[in-house]
Structure formats: C-alpha cells, structure tokens
C-alpha positions in Angstrom: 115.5 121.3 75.5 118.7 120.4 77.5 119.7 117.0 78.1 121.2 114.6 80.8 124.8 114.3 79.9 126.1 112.7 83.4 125.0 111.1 86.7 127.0 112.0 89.8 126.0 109.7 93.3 127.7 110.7 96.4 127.1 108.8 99.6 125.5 110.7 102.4 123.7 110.2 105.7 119.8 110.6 106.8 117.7 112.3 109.6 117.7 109.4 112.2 119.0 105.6 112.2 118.1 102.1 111.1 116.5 100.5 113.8 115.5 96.9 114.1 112.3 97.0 114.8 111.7 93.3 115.3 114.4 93.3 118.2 112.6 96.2 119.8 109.5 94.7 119.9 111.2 91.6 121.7 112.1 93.7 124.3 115.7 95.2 123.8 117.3 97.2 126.2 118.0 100.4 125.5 121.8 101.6 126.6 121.6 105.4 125.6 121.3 106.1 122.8 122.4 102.0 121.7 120.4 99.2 121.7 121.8 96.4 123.9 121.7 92.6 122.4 121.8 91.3 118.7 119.9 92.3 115.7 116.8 89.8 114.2 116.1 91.2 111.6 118.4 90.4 108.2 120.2 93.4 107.1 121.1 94.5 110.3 124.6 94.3 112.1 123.2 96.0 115.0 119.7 97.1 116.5 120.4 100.4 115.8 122.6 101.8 112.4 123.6 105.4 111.9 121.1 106.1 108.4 122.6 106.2 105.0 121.6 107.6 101.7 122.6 108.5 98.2 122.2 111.8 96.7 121.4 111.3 93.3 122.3 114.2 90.6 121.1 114.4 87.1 123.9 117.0 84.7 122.3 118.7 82.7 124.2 119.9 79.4 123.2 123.9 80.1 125.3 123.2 83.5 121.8 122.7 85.4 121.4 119.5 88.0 118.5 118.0 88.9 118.8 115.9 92.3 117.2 113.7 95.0 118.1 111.4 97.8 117.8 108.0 97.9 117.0 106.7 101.6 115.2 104.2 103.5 113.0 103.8 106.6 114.0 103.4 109.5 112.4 100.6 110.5 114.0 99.0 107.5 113.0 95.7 106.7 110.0 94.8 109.0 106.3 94.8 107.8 107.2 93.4 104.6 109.9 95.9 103.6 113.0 96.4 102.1 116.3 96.1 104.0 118.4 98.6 105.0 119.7 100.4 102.7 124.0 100.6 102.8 125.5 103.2 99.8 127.9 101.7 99.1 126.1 98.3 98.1 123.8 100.0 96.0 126.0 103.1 94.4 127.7 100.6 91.8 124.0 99.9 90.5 122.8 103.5 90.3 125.8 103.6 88.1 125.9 100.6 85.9 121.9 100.1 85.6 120.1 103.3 85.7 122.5 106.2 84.3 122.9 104.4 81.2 118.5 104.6 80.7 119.0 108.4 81.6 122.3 109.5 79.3 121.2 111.5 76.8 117.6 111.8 77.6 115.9 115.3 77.5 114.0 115.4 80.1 110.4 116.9 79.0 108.2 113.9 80.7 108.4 113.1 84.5 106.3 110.1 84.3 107.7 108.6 81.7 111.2 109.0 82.8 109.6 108.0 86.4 107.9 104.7 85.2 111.0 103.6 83.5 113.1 103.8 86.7 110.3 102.1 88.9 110.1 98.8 86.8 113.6 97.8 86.6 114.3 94.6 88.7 117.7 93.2 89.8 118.7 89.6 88.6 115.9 87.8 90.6 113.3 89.6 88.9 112.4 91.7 91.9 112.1 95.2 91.6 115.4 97.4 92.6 115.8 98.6 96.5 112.6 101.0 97.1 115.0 103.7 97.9 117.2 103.6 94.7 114.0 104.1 93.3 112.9 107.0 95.2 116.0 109.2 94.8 116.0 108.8 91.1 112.9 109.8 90.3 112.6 112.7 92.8 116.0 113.4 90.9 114.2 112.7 87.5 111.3 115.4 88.9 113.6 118.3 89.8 115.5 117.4 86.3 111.8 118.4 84.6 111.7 121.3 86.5 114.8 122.9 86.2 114.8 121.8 82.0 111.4 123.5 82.0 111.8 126.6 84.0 109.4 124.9 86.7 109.1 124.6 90.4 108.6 120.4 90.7 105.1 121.1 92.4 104.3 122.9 88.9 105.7 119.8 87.0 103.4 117.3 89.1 100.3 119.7 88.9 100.1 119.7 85.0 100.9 116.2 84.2 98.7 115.1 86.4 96.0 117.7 86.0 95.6 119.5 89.3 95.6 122.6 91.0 98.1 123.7 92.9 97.4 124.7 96.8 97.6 128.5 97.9 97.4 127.8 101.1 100.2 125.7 103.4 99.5 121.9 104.0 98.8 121.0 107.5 102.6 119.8 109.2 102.5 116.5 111.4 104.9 116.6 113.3 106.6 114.0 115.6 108.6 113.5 118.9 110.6 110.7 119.0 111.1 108.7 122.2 111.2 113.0 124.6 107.7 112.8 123.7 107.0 115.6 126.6 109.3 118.0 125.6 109.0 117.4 122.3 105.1 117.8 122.7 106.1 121.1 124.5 108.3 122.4 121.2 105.2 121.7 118.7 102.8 123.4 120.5 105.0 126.7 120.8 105.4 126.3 117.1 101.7 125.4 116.5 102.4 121.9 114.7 98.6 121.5 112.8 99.1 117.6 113.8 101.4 116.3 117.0 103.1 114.3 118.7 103.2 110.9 117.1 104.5 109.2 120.4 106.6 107.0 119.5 104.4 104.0 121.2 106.8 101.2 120.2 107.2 98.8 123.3 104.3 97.5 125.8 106.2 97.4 129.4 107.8 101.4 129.0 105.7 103.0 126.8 102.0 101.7 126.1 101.6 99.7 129.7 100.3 96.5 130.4 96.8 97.5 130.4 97.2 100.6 129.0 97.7 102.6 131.4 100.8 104.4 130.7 99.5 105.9 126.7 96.4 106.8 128.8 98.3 108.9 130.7 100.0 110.2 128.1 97.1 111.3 126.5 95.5 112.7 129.4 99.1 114.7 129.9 99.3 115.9 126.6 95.4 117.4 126.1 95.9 119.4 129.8 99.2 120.4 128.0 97.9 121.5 125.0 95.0 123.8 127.1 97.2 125.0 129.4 100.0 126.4 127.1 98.2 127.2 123.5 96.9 130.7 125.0 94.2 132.9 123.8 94.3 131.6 120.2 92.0 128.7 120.2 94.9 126.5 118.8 93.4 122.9 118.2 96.0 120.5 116.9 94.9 116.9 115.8 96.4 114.0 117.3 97.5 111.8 115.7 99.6 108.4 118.0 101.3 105.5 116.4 101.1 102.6 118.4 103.3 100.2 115.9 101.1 97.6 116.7 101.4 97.5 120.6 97.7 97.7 121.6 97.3 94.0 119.8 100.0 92.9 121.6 98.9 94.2 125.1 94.9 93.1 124.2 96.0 89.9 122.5 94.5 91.3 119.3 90.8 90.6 121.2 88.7 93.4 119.0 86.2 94.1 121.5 89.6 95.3 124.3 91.0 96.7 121.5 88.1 98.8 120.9 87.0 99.5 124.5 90.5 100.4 125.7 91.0 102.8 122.5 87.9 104.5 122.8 89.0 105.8 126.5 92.0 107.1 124.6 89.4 109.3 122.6 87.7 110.2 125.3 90.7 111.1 127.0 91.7 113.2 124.2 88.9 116.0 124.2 88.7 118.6 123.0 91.0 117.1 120.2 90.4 114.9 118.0 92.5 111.8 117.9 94.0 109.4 115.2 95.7 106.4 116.5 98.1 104.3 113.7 99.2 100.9 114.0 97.1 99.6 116.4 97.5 95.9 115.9 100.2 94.0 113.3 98.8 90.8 111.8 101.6 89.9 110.2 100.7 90.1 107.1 98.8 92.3 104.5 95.5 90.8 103.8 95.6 89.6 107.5 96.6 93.2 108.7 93.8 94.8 106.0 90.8 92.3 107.5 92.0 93.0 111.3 91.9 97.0 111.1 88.4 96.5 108.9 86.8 94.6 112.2 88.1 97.1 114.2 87.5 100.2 112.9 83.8 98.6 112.2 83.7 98.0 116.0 84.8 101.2 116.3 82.4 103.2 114.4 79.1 100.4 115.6 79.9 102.0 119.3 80.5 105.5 117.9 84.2 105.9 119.3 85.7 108.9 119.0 88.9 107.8 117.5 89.9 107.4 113.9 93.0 104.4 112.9 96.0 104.8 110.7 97.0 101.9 108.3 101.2 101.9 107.8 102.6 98.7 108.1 101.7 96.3 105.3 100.7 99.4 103.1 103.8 98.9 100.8 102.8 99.6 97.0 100.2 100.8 95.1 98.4 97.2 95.1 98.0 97.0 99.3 97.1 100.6 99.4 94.1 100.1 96.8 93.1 97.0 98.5 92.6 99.1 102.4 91.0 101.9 100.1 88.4 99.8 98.6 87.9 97.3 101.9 87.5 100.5 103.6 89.7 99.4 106.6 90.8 102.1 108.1 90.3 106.0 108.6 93.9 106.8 106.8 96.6 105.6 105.5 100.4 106.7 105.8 101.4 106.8 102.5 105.4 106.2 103.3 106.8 107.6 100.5 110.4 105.9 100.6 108.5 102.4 100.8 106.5 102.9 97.5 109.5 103.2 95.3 109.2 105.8 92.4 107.9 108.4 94.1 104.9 109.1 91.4 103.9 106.2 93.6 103.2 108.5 96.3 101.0 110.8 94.0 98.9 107.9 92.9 98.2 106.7 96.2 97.3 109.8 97.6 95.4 110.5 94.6 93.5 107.3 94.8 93.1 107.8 98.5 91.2 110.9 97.4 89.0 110.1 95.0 87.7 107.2 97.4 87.1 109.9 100.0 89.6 108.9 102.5 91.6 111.0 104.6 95.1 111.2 103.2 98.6 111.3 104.8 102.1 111.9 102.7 104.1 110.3 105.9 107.6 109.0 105.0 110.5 108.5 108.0 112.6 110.4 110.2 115.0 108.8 108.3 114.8 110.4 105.1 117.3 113.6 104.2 116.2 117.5 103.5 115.8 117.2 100.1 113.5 114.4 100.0 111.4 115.8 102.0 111.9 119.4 100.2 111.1 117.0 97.0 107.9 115.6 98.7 106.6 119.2 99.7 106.1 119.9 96.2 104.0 116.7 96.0 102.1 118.3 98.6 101.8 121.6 97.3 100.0 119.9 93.8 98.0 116.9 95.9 96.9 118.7 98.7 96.5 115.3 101.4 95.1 116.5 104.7 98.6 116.2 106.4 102.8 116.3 105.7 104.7 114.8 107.8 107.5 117.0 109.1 110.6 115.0 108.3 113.7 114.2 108.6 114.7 113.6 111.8 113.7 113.1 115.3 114.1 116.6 117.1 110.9 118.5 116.2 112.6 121.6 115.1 114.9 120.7 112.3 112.5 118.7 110.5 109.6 121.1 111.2 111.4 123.8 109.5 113.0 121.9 106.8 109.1 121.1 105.4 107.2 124.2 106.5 110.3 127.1 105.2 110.3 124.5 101.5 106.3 125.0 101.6 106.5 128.8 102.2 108.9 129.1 99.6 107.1 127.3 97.0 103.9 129.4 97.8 105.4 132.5 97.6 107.3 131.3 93.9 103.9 130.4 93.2 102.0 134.1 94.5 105.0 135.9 92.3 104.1 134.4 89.2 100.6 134.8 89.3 101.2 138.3 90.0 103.3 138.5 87.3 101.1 136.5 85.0 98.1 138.9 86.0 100.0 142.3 85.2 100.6 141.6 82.0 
C-alpha cells in the first residue's frame, strides 16, 4: 500500500463570489456587477469578494495524488456560518496542523483518515474553518481511491455499505440573478430540477405582496409548456426564497401559508419546492417556525413542499429538523458541514427517516469539489445534485452531469468486465 509522502496547497479561485448576505438583505444597491455601500457582516471588506479556495493534494510515494478543494459559501458567514474563507490565512495551517497527521499514513481507511481531520480545533477549541475541512477530506477520499485502484464513489459505497446507482442522479440546477434566460438554458438542456431563482430581496425580486415571485412562477410554468416540446419533460421546481416571504408576511404563518400555496397553484403542472421561506434567526427558532408552517401547509393540503438551508449547519441541526419533521427537505450544503463524510451521514440519516434528500452545496465551490461530491451521489443516491459551481447554468451543469456519466460508464466497464470472466 503506498503512502502519503507530501502535501502540496496552492491557492485558487471558486465558481462565484463571497457575498454579504446580511447587507443584501438591508437593501444594497446593486452597481453591476458591485454592490454599492459597506459590508455588515465580519469577514467581509466588501459586499461582494471575488471566491477563493485551496486545492489540497495528497503525494503519494508511487507518484499518485489524491486532491480536493477547500472552499466556502458564498453567503459566507450568515445563518450561523463560517467566515469567508481567504487562502492565504488558512494555507499556513493546512501546512503546519494537518500534513503533519497525514505524512506517512497509508491511506487504506477514508473514515478514519476523514474523522481525524474533522475534529481538530484551532486554539479556542473550535473546530477548524468548515472548508479546510472539506478539501482535505475530499482529498483524503480520492487519496483511497487512487491507493486502492477505486473510483471515490466505489470507496464511499463499501465503507459505508451501499449500492452504488446505475442510473444518473437527478441535476438541480440554478440561475442566478438572469433567472429568465437562465430558465430558458435548463429547459433546452432538460435540468431534472430548475431554476432556483435567486429570491434574495423583497422590493426587486419577491414583491411587497408577492406579486413579483407570483409572476415569476406563472412565467416560468407557461415557459416550461411552451418550449419542452413533444417529450412530456416535467422538471421539479424547486425556489429559494432566503427567507424573504417572512420578511414580506411578517413571519404571520397563516400569510405565509396562504400566499405560498398560490405559488403552488401557480406552478401546475409542476410540482414545486420552495426553500428558505422564513429565517428566525436562529436554529431551534428557525426548526419550530418551518415545523408550524409546513403543518399549516399540509392541514390545508397545499401543494408546495419547503426546503430547510439556513441554520442546517452540522450533523446535530440536521438530525434535530429530521426527527421534528420540520420540513419537506433539507439542503445538505456540503462545504458548511465540514468533513465531507458529514454530507454522507446526513443524507444517509435524511434517508433512513424517509425524507426527501438534497446534496446542495454553493455556486461557490470549484470543479473538483463538486466532481468529488458526484461520487457521493453516485453511492447515496439523494433525490437531487445540485449542479455547481458557478452561476451561468452551463458550466456548472456540465461539470456535474459529464463527472456522473463518467463514473457510470467506469462503473458499466467493470461490471462487464467482472461478468466475462
């Protein structure tokens, strides 16, 4: 068995930005592509940051690498979250706390490796930035792989006893703020789940009442009927809201639920998920509001289905929305949970509780996370991927689906070969 002789970082940049999300809410001003006014949120030395990350490779002495990317969301530091991530703060500790626990390992176990990684803490006795800990262990993952002669989907399926997928996971793909032409792009390339929206500010994008989501919605079903053809091509939606429908209905359940049950209705013949509906604040506050309202929701037989994201940060908040049974789904966003064996037991758990499950992440993650996180998807099988990084449709769409196809075919080839013999 090979082992890890060296760790090589090299600084690099993401999909999308760091945006302050905090400042958006309050109404900045968008000048172009810039946000005008100052940052709120700490971290931030303006409301909008080009994206940075760290790729992260593991030597191997037989001249193999294993490698991931370390990255952050983009909406860095709100809902509870770690700050934005800057390489060059956070290089220096890759170097001088982790690659000395990885030196001259062989690396036969990923979870073991994995677990290590995800429980070291800085001085304060708080775990290290969520995204150091995602690139190494997607690095520690393709390490096992390539030491083994596996594809990482492989690795994940037999520690954790599963079955790997024939078939592709559904692709969720999203638009950014052109969320008409963008819309237009996923239906040509039959996205199984669209648009996500983008819904991030009252006065422009939801409306004061509503109105202007509604006619979104309205837009994009007529769209979807108009242009999909002869193939009876029925995407899910899926909207997130980032909280602006408890802002514009002064988190009242009862408007909450009225006004997002016309969104349903608006939606048919498609079926429609709607994330982030209201932020409390907090995450038992956040868990108890979605619970009334999804209750509302399903007491008046609404034809709408709600996303938890914010305030779902670690294993501990996911299994508490699982078991209160406060939502529909939750976006398990795979850069916030750390380690990303994280991301497997959440969806895992989500599973076995019967609830709908999501690997999300950010448009601000690199390709080869979100290569790394197809092969997650490939063992886990959730109901939906998102399609990252980035915020153009296309890149990101084929970055996830071309890894998937792939991995599948990989797969087919040696289960041909395995059957000849």
């Amino acid at each position: 068995m090979p082992k890890i002789v060296d760790i090589i970082c090299s600084p690099g940049l993401t999909g999308f930005f760091f945006d302050d999300q905090r400042a958006i809410k309050r109404g900045a001003h968008p000048d172009g592509f810039f946000y005008e006014g100052a940052p709120v949120t700490p971290g931030f030395r303006s409301i909008r940051m080009a994206g940075e990350s760290i790729s992260v490779m593991l030597m191997l002495d037989d001249g193999r690498v294993g490698w991931g990317d370390c990255a952050a969301i983009q909406y860095s530091g709100a809902g509870g979250r770690y700050p934005a991530f800057i390489a060059s703060d956070f290089i220096p500790l890759i170097e001088r706390r982790i690659a000395p626990i990885l030196k001259g390992v062989e690396p036969t176990s990923f979870r073991e490796l994995a677990d290590r990684i995800d429980n070291l803490t800085d001085d304060d006795g708080k775990k290290i930035h969520s995204a150091i800990r995602y690139g190494v262990t997607q690095a520690v993952l393709d390490a096992v792989g390539a030491a083994r002669g596996l594809l990482p989907c492989e690795v994940v399926a037999e520690e954790y006893g599963l079955e790997l997928t024939t078939q592709p996971v559904p692709i969720f793909s999203q638009s950014g703020d052109d969320r008409y032409t963008h819309a237009d792009q996923m239906i040509i390339k039959r996205a199984d789940v669209l648009p996500h929206a983008l819904i991030n500010n009252v006065p422009e994008k939801l409306g004061e009442k509503g109105e202007k989501l509604l006619a979104y919605v309205e837009w994009l079903r007529d769209r979807i009927l108009a242009k999909r053809g002869s193939d009876a091509y029925n995407p899910q939606l899926h909207i997130d809201v980032y909280g602006t429908v408890g802002i514009a209905f002064e988190n009242d359940v009862e408007r909450m639920g009225t006004y997002l049950a016309s969104l349903g209705e608006a939606a048919k013949p498609f079926s429609l998920r709607i994330e982030g509906p209201v932020d409390a604040g907090g995450r038992d506050a956040q868990c108890e509001a979605l619970l009334a309202l999804r209750t509302h929701l399903k007491d008046n037989d609404a034809p709408v289905e709600i996303v938890a994201d914010e305030w779902c940060n670690n294993l501990d908040d996911i299994h508490l929305f699982v078991d209160r049974g406060a939502v529909d789904m939750i976006q398990i966003k795979t850069p916030v949970l750390g380690g990303i064996q994280n991301t497997i037991e959440a969806l895992l758990y989500c599973k076995k509780a019967g609830m709908r499950t999501y690997l999300g992440g950010t448009c601000n993650e690199t390709d080869r996370s979100a290569q790394l996180c197809v092969h997650v998807a490939l063992a886990v099988k959730p109901d939906q991927m998102l399609a990252k990084p980035g915020m153009g449709v296309d890149e990101g769409f084929m970055i996830v689906n071309n890894e998937m196809r792939r991995a599948l075919a990989l797969l087919e080839h040696k289960r041909r070969s395995r059957a000849s013999v």
